[in-house]
Biopython code that builds the backbone (N, CA, C, O; Angstrom):
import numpy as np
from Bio.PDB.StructureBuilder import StructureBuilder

atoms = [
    (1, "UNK", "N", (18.465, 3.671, 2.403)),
    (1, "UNK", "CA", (17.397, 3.000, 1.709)),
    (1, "UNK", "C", (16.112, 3.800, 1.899)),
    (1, "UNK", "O", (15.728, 4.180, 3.005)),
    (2, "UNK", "N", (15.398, 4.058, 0.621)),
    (2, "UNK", "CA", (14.302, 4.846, 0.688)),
    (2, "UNK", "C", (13.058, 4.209, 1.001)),
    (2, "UNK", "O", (12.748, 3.296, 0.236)),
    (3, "UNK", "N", (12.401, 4.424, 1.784)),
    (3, "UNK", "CA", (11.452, 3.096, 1.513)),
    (3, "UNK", "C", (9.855, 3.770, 0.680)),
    (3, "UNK", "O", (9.687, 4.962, 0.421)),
    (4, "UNK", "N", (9.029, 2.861, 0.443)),
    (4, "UNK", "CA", (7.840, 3.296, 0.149)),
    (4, "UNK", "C", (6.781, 3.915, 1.075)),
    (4, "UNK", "O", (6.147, 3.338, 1.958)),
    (5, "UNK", "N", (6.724, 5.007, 0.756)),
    (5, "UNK", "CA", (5.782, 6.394, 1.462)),
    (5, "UNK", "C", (5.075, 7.035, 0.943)),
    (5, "UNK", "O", (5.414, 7.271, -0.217)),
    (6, "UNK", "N", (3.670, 7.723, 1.430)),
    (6, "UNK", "CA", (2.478, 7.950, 0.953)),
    (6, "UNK", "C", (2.198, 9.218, 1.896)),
    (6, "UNK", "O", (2.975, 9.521, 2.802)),
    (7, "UNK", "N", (1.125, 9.875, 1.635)),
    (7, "UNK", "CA", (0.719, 11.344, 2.316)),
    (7, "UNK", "C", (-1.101, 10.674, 3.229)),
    (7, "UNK", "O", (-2.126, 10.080, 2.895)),
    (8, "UNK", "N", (-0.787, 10.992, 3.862)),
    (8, "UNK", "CA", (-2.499, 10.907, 4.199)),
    (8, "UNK", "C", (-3.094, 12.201, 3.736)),
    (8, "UNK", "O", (-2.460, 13.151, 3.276)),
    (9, "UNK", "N", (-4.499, 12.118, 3.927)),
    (9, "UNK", "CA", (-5.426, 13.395, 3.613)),
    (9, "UNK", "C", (-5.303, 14.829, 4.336)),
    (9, "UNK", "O", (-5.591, 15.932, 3.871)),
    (10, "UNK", "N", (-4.727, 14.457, 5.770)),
    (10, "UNK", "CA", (-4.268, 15.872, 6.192)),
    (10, "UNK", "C", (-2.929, 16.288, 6.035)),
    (10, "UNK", "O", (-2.352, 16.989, 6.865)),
    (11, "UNK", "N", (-2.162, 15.661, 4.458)),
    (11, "UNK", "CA", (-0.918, 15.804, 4.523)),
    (11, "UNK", "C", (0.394, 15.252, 5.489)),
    (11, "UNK", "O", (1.553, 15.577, 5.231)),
    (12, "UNK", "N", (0.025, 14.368, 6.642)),
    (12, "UNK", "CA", (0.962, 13.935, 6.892)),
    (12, "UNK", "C", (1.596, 12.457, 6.117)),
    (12, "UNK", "O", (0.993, 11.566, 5.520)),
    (13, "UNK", "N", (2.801, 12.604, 6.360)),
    (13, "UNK", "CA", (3.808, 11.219, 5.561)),
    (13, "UNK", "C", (3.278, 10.065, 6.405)),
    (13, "UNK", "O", (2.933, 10.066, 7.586)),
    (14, "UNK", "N", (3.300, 8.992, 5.430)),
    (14, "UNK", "CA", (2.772, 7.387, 6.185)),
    (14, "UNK", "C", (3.555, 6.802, 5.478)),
    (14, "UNK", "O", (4.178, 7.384, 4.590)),
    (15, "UNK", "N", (3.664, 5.681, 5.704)),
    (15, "UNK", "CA", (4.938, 4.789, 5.654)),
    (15, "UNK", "C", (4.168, 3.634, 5.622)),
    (15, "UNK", "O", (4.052, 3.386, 6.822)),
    (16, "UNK", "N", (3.591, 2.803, 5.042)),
    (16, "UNK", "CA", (2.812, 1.492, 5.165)),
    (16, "UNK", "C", (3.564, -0.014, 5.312)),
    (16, "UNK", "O", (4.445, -0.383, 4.535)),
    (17, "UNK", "N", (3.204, -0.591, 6.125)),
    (17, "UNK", "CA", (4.076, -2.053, 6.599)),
    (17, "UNK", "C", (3.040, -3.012, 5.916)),
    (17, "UNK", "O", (1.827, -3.058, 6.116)),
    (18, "UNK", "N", (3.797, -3.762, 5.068)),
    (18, "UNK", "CA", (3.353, -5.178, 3.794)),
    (18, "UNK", "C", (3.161, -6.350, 5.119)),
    (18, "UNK", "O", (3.757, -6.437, 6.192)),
    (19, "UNK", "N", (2.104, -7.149, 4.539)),
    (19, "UNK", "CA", (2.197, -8.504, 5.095)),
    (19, "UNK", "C", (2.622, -8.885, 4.475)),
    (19, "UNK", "O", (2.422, -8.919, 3.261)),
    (20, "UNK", "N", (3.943, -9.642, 5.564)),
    (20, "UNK", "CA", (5.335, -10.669, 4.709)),
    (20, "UNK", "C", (5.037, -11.887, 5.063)),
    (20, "UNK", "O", (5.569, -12.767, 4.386)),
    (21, "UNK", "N", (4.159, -12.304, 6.154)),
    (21, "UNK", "CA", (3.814, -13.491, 6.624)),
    (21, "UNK", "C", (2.842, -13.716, 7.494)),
    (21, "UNK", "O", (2.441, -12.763, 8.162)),
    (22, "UNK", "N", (2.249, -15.046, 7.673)),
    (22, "UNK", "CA", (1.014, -15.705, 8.648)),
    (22, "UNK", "C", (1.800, -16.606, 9.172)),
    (22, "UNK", "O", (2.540, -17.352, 8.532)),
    (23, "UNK", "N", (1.646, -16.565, 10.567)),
    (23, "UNK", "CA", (2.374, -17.718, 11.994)),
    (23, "UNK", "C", (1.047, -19.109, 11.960)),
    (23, "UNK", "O", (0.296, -19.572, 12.818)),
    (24, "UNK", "N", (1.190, -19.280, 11.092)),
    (24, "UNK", "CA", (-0.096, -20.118, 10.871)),
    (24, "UNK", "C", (-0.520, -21.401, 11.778)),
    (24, "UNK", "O", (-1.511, -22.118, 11.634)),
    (25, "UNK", "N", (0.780, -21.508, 13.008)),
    (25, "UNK", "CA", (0.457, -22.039, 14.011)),
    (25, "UNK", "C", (-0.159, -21.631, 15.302)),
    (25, "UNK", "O", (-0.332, -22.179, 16.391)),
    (26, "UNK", "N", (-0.443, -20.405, 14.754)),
    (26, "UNK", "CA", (-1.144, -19.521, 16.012)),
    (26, "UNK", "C", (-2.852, -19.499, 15.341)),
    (26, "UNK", "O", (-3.851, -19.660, 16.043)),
    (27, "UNK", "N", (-2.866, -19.250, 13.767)),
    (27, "UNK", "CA", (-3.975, -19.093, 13.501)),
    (27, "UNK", "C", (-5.164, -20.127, 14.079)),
    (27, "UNK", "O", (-4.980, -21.312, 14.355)),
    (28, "UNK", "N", (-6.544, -19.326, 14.206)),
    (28, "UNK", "CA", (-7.713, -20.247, 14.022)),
    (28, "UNK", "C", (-8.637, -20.698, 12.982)),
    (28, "UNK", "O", (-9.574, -21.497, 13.003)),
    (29, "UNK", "N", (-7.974, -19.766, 11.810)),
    (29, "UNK", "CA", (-9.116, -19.628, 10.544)),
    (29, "UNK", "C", (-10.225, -19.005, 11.404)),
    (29, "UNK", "O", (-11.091, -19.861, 11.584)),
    (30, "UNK", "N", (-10.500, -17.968, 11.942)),
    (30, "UNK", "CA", (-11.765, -17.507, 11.803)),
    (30, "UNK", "C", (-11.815, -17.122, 10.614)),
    (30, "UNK", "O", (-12.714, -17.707, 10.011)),
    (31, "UNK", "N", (-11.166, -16.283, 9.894)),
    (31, "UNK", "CA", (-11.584, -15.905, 8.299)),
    (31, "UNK", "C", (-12.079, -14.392, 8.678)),
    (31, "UNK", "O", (-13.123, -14.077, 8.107)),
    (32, "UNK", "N", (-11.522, -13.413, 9.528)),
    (32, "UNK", "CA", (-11.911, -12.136, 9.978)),
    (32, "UNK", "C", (-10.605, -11.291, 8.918)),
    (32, "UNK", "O", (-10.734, -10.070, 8.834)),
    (33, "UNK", "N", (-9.856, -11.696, 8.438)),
    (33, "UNK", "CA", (-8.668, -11.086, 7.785)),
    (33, "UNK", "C", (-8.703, -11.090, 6.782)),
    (33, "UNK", "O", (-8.138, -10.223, 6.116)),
    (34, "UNK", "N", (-9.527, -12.276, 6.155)),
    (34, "UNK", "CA", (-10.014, -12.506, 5.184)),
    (34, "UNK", "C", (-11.386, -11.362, 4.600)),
    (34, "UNK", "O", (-11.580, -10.763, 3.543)),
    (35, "UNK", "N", (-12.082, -11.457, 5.804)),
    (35, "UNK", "CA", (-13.273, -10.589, 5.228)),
    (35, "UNK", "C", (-12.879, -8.911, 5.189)),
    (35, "UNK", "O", (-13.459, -8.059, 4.516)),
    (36, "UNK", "N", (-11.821, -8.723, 6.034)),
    (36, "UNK", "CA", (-11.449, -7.263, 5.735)),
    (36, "UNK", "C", (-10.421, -6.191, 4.768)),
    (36, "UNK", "O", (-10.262, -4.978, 4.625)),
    (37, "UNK", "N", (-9.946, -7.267, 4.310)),
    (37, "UNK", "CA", (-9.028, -7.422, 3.311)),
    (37, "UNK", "C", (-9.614, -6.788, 2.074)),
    (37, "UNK", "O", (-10.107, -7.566, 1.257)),
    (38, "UNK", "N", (-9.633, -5.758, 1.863)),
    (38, "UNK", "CA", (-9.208, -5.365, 0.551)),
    (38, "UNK", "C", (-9.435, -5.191, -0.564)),
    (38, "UNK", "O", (-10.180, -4.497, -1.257)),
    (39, "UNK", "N", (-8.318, -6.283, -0.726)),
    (39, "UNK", "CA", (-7.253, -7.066, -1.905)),
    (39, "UNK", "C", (-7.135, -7.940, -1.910)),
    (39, "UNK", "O", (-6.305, -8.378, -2.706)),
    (40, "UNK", "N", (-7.803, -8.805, -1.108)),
    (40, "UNK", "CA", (-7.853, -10.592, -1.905)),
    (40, "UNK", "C", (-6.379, -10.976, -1.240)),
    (40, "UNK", "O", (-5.756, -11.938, -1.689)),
    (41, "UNK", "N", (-6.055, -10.484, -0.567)),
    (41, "UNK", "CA", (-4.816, -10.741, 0.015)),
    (41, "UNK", "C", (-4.319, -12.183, 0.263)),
    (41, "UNK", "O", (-3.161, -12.559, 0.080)),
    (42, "UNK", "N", (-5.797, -13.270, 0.896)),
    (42, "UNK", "CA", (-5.878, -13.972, 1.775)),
    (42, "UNK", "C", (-6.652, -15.353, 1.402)),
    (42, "UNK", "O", (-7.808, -15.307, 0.982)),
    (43, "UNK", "N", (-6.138, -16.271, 1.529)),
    (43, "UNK", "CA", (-6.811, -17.371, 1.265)),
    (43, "UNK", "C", (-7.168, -18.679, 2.318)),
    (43, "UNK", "O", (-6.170, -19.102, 2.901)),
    (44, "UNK", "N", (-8.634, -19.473, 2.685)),
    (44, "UNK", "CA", (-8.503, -20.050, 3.755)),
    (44, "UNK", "C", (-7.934, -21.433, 3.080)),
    (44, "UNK", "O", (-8.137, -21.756, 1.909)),
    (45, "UNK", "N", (-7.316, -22.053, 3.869)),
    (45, "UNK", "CA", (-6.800, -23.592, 3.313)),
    (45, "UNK", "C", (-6.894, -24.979, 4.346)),
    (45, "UNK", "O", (-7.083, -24.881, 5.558)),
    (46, "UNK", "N", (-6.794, -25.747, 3.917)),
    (46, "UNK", "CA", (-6.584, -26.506, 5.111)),
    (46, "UNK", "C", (-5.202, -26.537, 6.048)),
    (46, "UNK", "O", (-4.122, -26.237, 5.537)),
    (47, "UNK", "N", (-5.300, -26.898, 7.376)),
    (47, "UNK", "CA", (-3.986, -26.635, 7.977)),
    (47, "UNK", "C", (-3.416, -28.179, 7.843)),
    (47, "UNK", "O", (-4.036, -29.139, 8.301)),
    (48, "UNK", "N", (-2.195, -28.286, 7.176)),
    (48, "UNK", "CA", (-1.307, -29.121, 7.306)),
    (48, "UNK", "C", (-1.131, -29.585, 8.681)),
    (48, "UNK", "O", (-1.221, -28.785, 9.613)),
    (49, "UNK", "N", (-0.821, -31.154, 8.919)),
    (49, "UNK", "CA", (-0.848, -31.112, 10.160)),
    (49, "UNK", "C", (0.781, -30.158, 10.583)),
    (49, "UNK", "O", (1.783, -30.049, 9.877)),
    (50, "UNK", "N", (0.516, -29.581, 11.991)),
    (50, "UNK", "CA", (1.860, -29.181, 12.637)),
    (50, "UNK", "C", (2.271, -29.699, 14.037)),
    (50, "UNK", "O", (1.606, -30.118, 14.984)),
    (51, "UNK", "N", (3.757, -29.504, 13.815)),
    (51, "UNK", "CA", (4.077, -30.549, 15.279)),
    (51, "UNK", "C", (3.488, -31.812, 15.387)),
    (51, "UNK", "O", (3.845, -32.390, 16.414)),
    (52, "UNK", "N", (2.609, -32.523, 14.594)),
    (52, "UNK", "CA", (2.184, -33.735, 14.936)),
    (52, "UNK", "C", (0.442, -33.133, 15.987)),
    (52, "UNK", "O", (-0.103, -33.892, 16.789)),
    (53, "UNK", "N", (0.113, -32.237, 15.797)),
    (53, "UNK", "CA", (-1.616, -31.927, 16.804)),
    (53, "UNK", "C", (-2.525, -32.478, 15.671)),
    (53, "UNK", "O", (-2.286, -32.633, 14.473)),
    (54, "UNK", "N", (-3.329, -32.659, 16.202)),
    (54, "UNK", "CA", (-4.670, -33.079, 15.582)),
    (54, "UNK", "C", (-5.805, -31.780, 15.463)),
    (54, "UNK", "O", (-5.760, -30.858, 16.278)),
    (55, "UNK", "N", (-6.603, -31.807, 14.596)),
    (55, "UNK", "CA", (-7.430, -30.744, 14.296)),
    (55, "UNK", "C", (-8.092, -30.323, 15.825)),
    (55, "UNK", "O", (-7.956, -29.205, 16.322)),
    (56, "UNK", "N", (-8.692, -31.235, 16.337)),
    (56, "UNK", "CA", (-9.210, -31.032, 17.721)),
    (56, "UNK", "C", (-8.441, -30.388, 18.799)),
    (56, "UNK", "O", (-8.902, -29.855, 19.808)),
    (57, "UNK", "N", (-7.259, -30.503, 18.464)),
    (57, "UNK", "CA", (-6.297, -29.685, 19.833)),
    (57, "UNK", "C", (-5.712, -28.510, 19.992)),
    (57, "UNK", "O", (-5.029, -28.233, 20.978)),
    (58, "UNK", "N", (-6.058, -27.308, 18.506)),
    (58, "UNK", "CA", (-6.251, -26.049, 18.824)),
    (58, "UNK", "C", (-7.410, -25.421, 19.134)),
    (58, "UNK", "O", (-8.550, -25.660, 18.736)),
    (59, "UNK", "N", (-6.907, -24.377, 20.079)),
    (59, "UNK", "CA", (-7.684, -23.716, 20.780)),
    (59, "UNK", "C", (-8.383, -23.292, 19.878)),
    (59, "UNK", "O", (-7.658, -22.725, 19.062)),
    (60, "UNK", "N", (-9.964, -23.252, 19.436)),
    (60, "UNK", "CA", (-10.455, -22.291, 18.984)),
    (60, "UNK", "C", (-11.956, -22.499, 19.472)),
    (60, "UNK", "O", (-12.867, -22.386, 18.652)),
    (61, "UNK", "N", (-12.253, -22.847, 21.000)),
    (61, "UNK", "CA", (-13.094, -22.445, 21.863)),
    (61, "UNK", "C", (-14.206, -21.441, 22.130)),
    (61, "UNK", "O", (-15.391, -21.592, 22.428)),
    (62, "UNK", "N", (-13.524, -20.475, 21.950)),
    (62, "UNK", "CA", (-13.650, -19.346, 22.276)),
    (62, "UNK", "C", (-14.832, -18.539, 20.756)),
    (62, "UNK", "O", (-15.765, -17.736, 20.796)),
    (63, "UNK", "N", (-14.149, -19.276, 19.610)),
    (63, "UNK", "CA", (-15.048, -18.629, 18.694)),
    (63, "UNK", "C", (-16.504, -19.415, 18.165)),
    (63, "UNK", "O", (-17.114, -18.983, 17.187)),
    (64, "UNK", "N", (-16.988, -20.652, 18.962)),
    (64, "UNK", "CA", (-18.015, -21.246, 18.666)),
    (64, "UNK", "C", (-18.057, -21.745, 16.939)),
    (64, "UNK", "O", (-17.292, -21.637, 15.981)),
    (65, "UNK", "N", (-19.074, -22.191, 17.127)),
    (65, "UNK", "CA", (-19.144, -23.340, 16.643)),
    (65, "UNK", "C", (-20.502, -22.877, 15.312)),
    (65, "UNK", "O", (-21.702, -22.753, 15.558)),
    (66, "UNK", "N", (-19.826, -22.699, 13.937)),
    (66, "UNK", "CA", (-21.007, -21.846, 13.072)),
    (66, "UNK", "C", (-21.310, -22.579, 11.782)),
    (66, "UNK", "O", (-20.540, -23.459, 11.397)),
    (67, "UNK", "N", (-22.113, -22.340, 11.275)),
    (67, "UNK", "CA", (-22.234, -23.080, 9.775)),
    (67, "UNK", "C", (-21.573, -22.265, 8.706)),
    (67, "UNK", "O", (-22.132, -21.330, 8.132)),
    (68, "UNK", "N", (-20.195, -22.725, 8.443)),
    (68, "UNK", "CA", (-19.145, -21.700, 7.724)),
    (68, "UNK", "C", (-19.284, -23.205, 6.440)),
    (68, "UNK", "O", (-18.652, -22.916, 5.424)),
    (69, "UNK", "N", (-19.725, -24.144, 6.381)),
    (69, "UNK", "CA", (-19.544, -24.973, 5.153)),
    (69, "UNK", "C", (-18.454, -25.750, 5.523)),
    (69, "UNK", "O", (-17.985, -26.494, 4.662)),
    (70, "UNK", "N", (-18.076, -25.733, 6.366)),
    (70, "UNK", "CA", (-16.605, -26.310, 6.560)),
    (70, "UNK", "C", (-17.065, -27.593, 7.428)),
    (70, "UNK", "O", (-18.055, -27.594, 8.159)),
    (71, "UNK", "N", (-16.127, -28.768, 7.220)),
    (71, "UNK", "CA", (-16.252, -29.671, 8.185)),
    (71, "UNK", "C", (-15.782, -29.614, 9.558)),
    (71, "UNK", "O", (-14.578, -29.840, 9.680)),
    (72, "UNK", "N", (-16.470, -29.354, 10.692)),
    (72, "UNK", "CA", (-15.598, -29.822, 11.696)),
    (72, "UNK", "C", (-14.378, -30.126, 11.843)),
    (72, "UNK", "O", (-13.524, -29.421, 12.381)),
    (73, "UNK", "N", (-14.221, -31.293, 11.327)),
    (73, "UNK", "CA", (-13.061, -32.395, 11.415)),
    (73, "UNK", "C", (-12.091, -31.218, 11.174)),
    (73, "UNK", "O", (-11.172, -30.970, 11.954)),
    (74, "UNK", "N", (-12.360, -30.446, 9.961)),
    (74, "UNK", "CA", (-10.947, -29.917, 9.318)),
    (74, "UNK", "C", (-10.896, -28.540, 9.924)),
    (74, "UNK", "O", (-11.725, -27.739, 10.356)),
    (75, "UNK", "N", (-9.385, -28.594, 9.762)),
    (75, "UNK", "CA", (-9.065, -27.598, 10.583)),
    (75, "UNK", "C", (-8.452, -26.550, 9.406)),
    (75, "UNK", "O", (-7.656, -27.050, 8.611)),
    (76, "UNK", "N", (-8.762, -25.223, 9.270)),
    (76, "UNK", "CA", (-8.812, -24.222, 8.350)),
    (76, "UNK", "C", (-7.643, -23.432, 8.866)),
    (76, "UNK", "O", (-7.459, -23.527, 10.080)),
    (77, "UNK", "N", (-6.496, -22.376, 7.921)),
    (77, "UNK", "CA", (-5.960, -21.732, 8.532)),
    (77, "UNK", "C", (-6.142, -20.756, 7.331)),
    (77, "UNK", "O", (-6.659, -21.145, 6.283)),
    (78, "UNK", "N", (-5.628, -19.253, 7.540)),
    (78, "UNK", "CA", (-4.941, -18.393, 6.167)),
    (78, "UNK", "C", (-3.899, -18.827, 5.927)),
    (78, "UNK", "O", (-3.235, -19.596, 6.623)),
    (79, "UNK", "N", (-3.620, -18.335, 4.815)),
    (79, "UNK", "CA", (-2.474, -18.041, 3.848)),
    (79, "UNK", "C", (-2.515, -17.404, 3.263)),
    (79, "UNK", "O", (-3.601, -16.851, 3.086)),
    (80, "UNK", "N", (-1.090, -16.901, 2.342)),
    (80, "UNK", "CA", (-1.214, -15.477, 1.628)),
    (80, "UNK", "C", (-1.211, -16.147, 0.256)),
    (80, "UNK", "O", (-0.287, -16.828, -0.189)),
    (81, "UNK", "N", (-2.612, -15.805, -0.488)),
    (81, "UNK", "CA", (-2.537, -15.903, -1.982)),
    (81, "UNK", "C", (-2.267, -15.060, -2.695)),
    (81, "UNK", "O", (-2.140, -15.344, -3.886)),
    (82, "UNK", "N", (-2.081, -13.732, -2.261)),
    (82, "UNK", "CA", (-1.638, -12.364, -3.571)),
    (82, "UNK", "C", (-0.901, -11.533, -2.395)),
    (82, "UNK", "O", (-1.486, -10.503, -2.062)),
    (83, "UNK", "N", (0.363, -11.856, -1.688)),
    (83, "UNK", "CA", (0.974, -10.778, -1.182)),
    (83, "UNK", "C", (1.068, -9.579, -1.838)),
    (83, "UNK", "O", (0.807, -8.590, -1.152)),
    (84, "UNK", "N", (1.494, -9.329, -3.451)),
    (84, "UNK", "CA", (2.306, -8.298, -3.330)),
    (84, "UNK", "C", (0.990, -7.030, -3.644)),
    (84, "UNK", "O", (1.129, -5.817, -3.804)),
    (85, "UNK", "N", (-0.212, -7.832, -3.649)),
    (85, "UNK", "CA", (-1.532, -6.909, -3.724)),
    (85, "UNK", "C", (-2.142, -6.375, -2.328)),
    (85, "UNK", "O", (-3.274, -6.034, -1.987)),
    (86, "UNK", "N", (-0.550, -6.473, -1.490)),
    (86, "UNK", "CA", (-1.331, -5.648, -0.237)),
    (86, "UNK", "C", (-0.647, -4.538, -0.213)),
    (86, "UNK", "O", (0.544, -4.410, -0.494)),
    (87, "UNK", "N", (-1.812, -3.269, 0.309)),
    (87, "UNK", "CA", (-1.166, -2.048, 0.373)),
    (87, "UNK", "C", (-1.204, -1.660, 1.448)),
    (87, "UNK", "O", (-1.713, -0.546, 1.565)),
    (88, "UNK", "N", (-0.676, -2.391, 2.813)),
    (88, "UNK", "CA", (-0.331, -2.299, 4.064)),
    (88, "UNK", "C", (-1.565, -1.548, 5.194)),
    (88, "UNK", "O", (-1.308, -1.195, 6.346)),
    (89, "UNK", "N", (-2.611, -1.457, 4.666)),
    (89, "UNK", "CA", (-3.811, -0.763, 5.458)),
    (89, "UNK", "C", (-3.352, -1.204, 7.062)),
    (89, "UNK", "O", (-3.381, -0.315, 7.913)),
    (90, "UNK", "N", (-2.969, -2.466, 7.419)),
    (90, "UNK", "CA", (-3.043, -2.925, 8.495)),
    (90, "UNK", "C", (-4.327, -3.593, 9.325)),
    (90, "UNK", "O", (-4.420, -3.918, 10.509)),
    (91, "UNK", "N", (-5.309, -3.670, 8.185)),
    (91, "UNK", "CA", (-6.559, -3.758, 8.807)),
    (91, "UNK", "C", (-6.507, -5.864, 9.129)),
    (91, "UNK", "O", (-7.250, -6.592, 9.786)),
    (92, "UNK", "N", (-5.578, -6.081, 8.498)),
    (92, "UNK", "CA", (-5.894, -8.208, 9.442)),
    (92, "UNK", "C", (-4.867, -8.004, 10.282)),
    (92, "UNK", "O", (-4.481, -9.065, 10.773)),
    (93, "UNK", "N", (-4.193, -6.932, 10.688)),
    (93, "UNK", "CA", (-3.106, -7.373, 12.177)),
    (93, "UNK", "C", (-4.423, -6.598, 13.111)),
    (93, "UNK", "O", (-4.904, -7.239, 14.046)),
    (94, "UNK", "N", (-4.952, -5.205, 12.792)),
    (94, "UNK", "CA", (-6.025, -4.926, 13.758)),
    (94, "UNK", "C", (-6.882, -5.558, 14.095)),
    (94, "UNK", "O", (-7.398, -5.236, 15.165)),
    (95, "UNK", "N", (-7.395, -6.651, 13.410)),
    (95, "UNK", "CA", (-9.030, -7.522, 13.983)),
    (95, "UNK", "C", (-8.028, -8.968, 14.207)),
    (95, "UNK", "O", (-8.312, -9.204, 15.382)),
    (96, "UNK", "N", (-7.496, -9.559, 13.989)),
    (96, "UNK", "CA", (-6.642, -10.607, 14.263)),
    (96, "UNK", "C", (-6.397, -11.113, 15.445)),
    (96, "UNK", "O", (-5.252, -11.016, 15.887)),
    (97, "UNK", "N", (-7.562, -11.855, 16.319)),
    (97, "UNK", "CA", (-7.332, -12.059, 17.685)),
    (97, "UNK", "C", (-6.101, -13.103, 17.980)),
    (97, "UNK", "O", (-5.853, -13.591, 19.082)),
    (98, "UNK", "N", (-5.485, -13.308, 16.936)),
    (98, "UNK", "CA", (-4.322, -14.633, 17.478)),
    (98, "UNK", "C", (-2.798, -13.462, 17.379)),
    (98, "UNK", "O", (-1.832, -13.812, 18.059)),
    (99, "UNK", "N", (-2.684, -12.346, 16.674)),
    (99, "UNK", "CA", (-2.017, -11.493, 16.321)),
    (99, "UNK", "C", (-0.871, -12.475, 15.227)),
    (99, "UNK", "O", (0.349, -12.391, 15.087)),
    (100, "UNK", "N", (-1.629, -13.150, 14.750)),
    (100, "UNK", "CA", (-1.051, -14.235, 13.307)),
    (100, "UNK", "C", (0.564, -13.455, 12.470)),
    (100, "UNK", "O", (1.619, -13.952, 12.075)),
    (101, "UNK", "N", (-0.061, -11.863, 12.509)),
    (101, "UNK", "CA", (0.547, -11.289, 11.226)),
    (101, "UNK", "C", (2.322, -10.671, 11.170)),
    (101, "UNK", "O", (2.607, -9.950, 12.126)),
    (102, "UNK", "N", (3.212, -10.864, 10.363)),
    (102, "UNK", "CA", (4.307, -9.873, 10.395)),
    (102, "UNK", "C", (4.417, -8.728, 9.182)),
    (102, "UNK", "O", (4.604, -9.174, 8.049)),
    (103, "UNK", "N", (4.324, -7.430, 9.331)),
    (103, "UNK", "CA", (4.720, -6.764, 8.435)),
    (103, "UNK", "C", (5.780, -6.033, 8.399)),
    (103, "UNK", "O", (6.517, -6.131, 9.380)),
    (104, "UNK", "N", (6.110, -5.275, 7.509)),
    (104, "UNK", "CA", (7.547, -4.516, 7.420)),
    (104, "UNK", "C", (7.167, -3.588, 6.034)),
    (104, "UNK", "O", (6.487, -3.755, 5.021)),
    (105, "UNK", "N", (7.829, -2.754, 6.480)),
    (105, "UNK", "CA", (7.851, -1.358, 5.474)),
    (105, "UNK", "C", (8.369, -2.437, 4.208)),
    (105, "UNK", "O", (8.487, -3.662, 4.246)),
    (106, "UNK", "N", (8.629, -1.454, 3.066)),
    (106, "UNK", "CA", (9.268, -2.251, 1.982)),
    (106, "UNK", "C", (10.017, -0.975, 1.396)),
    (106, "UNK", "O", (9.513, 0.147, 1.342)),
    (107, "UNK", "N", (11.086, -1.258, 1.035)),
    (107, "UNK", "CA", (12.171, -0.384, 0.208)),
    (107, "UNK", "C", (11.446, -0.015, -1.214)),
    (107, "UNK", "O", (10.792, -0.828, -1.867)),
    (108, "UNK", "N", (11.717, 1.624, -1.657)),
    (108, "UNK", "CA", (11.347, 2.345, -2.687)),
    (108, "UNK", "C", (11.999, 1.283, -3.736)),
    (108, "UNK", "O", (13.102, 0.860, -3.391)),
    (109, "UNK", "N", (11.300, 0.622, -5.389)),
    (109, "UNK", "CA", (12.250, 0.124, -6.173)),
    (109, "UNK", "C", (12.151, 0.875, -7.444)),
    (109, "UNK", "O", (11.208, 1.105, -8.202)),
    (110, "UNK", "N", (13.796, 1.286, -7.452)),
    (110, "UNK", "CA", (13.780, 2.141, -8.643)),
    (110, "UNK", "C", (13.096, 2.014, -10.314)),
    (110, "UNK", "O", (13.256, 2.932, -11.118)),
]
sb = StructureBuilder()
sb.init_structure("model")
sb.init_model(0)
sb.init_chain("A")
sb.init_seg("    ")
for serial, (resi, resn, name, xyz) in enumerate(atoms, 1):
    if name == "N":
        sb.init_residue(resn, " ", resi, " ")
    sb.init_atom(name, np.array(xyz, "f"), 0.0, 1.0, " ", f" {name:<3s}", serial, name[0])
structure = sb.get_structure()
């Protein structure tokens, strides 16, 4: 299987890995994957409840507390609104403090 491959500028071969998915039970919605994105890759939504937690009982401590327009109450996650418009930069698994992301090469299609 051939997969899809590209040259960088000093001529070496790269191989780019697609986001195939968000662990969206890890996410916090900061919206940092969102802002580096691209390609519109990414959309914030509300989080469905999971496992039965309440908005208040993920961790997201750590990133304070900002005037993003958003309510409190609700609890924000990503999702992928235009997968196949990513061209694997890797740049939301690099800033991604929850490490949310899975990618994978993708096969050449004839």
């Amino acid at each position: 299987m051939q997969l899809i491959t590209g040259v960088t500028r000093g001529g070496e071969p790269y191989t780019p890995a697609f986001v195939m998915a968000i662990e969206q039970a890890n996410c916090i919605g900061c919206g940092r994957c969102f802002k580096v994105c691209p390609r519109e890759v990414f959309d914030l939504v509300e989080r469905e409840a999971l496992d039965g937690l309440e908005a208040d009982d993920y961790d997201d401590d750590d990133y304070g507390d900002d005037d993003d327009g958003f309510s409190d109450d609700t609890a924000m996650v990503m999702s992928l609104k235009n997968s196949l418009d990513c061209i694997g930069c890797g740049s939301c698994a690099r800033i991604c403090p929850k490490n949310c992301f899975t990618h994978e090469a993708q096969p050449l299609q004839a």
